[in-house]
C-alpha positions as CSV (number, residue, x, y, z in Angstrom):
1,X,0.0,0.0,0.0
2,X,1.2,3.4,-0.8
3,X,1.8,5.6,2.7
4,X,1.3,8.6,0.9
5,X,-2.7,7.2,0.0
6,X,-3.1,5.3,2.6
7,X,-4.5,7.4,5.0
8,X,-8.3,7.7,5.6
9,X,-9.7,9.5,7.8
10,X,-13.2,8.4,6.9
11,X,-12.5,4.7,7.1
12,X,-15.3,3.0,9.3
13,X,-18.0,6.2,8.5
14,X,-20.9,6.0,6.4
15,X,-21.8,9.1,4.3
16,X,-25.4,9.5,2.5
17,X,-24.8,13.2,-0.5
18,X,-28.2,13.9,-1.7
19,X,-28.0,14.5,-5.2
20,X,-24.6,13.1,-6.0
21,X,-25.0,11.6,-9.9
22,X,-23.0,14.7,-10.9
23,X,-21.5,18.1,-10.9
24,X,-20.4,19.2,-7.3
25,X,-22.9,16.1,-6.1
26,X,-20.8,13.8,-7.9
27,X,-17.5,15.2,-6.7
28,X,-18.4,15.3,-3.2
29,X,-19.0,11.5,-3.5
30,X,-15.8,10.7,-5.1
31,X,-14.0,12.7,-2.5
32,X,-15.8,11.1,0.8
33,X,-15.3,7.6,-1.0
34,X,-11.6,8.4,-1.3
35,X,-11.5,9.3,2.3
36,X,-12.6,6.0,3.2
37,X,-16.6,5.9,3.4
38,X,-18.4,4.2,2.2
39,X,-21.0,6.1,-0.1
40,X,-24.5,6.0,-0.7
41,X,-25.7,9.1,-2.7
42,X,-29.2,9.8,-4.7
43,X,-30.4,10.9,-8.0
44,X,-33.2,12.0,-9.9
45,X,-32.9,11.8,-13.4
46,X,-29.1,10.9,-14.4
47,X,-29.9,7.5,-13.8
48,X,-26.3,6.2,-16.0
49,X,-24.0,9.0,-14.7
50,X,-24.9,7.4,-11.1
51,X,-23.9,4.0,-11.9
52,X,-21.0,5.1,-13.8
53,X,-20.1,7.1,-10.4
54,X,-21.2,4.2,-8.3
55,X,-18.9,1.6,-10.5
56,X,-15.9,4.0,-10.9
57,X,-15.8,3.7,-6.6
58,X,-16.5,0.1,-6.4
59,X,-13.7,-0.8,-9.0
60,X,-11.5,1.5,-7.1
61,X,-12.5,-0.8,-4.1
62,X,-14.8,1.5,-2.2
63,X,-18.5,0.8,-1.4
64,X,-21.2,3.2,-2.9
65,X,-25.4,2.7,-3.4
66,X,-26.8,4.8,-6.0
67,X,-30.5,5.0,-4.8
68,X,-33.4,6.4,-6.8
69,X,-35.2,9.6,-4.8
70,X,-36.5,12.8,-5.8
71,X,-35.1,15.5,-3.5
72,X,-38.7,16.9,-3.5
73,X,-40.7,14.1,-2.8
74,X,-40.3,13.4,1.1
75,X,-41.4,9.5,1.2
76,X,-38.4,9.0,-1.3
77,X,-36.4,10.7,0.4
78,X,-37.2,9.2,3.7
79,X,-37.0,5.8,1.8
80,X,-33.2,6.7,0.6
81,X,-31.8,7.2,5.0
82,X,-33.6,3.6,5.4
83,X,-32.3,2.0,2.6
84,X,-28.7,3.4,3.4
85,X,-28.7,2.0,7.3
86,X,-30.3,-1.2,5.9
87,X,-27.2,-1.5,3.4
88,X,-24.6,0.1,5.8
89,X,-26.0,-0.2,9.0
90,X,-25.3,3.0,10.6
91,X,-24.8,6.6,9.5
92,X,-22.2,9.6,10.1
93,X,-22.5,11.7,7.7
94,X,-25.0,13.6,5.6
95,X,-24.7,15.9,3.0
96,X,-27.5,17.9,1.3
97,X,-26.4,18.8,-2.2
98,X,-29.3,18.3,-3.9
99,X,-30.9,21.5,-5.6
100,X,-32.4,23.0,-8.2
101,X,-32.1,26.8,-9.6
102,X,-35.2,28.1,-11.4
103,X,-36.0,32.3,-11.4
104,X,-36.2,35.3,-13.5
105,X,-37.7,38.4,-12.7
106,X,-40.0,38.3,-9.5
107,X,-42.9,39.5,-11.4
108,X,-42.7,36.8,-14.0
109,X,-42.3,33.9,-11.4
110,X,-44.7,31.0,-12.4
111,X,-46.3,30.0,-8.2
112,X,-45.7,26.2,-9.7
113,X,-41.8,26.9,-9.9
114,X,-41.5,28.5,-6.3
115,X,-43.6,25.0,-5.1
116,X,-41.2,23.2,-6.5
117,X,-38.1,25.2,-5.8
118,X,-39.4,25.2,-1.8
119,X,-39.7,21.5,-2.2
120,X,-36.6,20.7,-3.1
121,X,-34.4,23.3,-2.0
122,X,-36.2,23.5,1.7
123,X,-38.4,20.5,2.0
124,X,-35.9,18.3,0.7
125,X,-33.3,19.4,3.1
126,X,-35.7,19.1,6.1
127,X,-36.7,15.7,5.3
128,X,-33.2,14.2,4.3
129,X,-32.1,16.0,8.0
130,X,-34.5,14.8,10.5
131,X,-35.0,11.2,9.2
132,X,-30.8,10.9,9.0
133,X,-30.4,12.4,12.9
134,X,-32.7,9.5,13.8
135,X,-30.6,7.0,12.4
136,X,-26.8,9.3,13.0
137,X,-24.5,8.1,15.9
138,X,-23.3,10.6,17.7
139,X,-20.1,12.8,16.5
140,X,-22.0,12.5,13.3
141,X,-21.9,15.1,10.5
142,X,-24.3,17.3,8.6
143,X,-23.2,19.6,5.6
144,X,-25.6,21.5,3.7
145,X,-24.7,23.0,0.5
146,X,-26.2,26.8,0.2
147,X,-24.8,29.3,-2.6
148,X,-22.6,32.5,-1.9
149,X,-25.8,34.8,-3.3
150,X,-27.1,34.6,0.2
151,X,-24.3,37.1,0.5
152,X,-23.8,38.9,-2.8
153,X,-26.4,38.6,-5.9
154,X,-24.3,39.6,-8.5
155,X,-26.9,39.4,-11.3
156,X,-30.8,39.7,-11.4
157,X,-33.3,37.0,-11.8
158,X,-32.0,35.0,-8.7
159,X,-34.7,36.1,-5.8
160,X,-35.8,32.6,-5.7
161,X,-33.2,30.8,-5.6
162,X,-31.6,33.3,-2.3
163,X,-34.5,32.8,-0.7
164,X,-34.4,28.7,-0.3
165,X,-30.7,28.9,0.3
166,X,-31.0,31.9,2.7
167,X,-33.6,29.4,4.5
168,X,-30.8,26.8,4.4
169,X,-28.5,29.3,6.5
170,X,-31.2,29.9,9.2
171,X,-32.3,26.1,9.7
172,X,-28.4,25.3,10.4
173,X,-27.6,28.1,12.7
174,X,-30.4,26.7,15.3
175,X,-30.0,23.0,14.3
176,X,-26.2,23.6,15.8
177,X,-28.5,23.5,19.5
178,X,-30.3,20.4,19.3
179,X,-27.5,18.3,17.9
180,X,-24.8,20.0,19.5
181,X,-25.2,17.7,23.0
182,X,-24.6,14.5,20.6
183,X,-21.5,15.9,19.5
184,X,-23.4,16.4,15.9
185,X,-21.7,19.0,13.6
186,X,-23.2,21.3,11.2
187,X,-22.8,24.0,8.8
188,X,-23.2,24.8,5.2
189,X,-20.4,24.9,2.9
190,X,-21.5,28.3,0.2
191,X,-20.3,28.1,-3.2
192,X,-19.4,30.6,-5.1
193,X,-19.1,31.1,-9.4
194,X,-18.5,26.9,-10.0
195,X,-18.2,25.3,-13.2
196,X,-21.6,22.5,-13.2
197,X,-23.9,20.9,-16.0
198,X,-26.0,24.0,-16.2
199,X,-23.3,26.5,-15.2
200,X,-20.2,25.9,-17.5
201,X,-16.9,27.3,-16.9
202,X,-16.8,28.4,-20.4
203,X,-20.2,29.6,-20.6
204,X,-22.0,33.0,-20.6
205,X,-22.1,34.0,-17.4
206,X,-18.6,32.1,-16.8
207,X,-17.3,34.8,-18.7
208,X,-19.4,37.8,-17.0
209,X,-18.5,36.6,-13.3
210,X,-14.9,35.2,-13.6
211,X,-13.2,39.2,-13.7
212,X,-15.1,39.2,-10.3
213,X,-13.6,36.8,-8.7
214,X,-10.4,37.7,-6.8
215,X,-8.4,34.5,-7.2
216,X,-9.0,34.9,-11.1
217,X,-11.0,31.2,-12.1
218,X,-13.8,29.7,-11.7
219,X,-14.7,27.5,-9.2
220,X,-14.4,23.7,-10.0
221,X,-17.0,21.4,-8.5
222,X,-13.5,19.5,-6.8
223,X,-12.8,22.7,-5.0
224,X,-16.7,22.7,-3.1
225,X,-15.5,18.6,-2.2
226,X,-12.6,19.8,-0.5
227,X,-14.5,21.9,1.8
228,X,-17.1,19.2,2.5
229,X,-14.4,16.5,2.6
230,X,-12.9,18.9,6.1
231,X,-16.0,19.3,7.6
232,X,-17.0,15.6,7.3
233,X,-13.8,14.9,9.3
234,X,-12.7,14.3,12.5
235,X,-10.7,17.4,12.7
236,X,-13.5,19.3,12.4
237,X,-15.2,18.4,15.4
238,X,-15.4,22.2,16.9
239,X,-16.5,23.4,14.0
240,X,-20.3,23.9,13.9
241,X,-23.1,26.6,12.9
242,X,-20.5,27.8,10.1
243,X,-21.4,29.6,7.0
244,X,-18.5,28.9,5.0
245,X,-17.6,30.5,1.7
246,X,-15.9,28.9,-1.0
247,X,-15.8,31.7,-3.5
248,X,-12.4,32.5,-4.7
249,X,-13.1,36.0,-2.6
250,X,-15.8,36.4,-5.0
251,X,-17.8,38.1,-2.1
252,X,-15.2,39.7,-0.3
C-alpha cells in the first residue's frame, strides 16, 4: 500500500450526499469515498451518470449505493436514510447537495416553480435531516450545500433561488443547538461562481462573473468537495453553525 494514500480518515464512516449523480454532487461522493466511506448518494434523473459514479468507486475498491429519490418528494427521500442504514448499517454523515435553480424576474415567477423550488431546496433538506439524525450516531456530521448569493447577488433573476438557500443558512444556525449535545456537527459549505452541467466554466455568465472573482477562475465542483471533505472529518469536530464560503473571494 502506498503511505502517501493510505491514509483515511473516513475509514469505518458511512456518508449519505443527496444528489450526487454529478457536478459538485458527484464530486463530493468521489472525494468522501476516497476518504474511506463508504458512499450511498441519490439521484433523480441521471440514472447512468450514477452508476458510472457508483462503478468507478466500487472498482476503485470502495463501497457506494446509488439509490433512486427525488429531492422533493419526502417518502423518497425518507426511503433513501432507510435504505442506506439497511445497506450500511449505521450513519455519520449527511450531505444535502441536492438543488435545483429556477427564477427570473420576481414578477414573472410562475407560483408552480417557487412550489417546487421550496420542495426541493427546503423540504428536501428538512426531510433528508430529521430522518438521517434518527438514524446518525453521535459525532456525526451534517453539511448543507447553500450558494454564496445569500451574500452577494451579482446578477438579477435570482430572488428565488436566495430565498431557499437563505432558509438553508437559518435552519443550520439553530440546528447547531439540538445536535450539538450529541456531539453532531453542522454547517453549510456556500459556493461561489462553480463550473456544473448547467453553469459551465466556459459559458455565458462564466465569462461575466470570472473578472469578479479575486483568485481569477472559476470555481471547479473538486474545489466545493474539498471543503465538505474537512468538515466531514474528524478534525473538524469544533467546528459547527458555520457559514463557509468557497468563492475565490468572490464576495469579499
Amino acid at each position: 500500500m502506498n503511505p502517501t494514500t493510505s491514509f483515511q480518515p473516513l475509514a469505518g464512516k458511512t456518508a449519505l450526499v443527496t444528489g450526487g449523480s454529478r457536478s459538485i454532487g458527484a464530486a463530493i461522493v468521489r472525494r468522501l469515498a476516497a476518504e474511506g466511506a463508504q458512499v450511498a448518494f441519490t439521484y433523480a434523473g441521471s440514472a447512468a451518470q450514477a452508476e458510472q459514479v457508483a462503478a468507478a468507486i466500487v472498482a476503485a475498491g470502495g463501497r457506494a449505493l446509488a439509490l433512486r429519490a427525488d429531492a422533493g418528494q419526502p417518502d423518497e427521500v425518507r426511503a433513501a436514510v432507510a435504505r442506506t442504514v439497511d445497506t450500511f448499517g449505521y450513519l455519520d454523515i449527511l450531505v444535502n447537495n441536492a438543488g435545483i435553480a429556477l427564477g427570473g424576474p420576481i414578477e414573472d415567477i410562475r407560483f408552480e416553480d417557487y412550489q417546487s423550488m421550496i420542495a426541493v431546496n427546503v423540504t428536501g433538506v428538512f426531510v433528508a435531516t430529521q430522518e438521517a439524525v434518527r438514524h446518525m450516531k453521535d459525532g456525526g456530521r451534517i453539511v448543507h450545500i447553500g450558494s454564496s448569493m445569500t451574500r452577494y447577488a451579482s446578477f438579477p433573476g435570482a430572488s428565488l433561488y436566495t430565498l431557499t438557500k437563505g432558509a438553508i443558512t437559518g435552519f443550520n444556525r439553530s440546528l447547531v443547538r439540538d445536535l450539538g449535545p450529541r456531539g453532531i456537527t453542522v454547517n453549510t459549505v456556500h459556493p461561489g461562481p462553480t463550473g456544473t452541467d448547467m453553469n459551465p466554466a466556459d459559458g455565458e455568465l462564466a465569462r461575466r462573473l470570472t473578472p469578479q472573482i479575486a483568485v481569477g477562475r472559476y470555481g471547479q465542483p473538486n474545489d466545493i468537495a474539498n471543503v465538505v471533505a474537512f468538515l466531514a472529518s474528524p478534525q473538524a469536530g469544533f467546528v459547527t453553525g458555520a457559514d463557509i464560503l468557497a468563492d475565490g473571494g468572490f464576495t469579499a
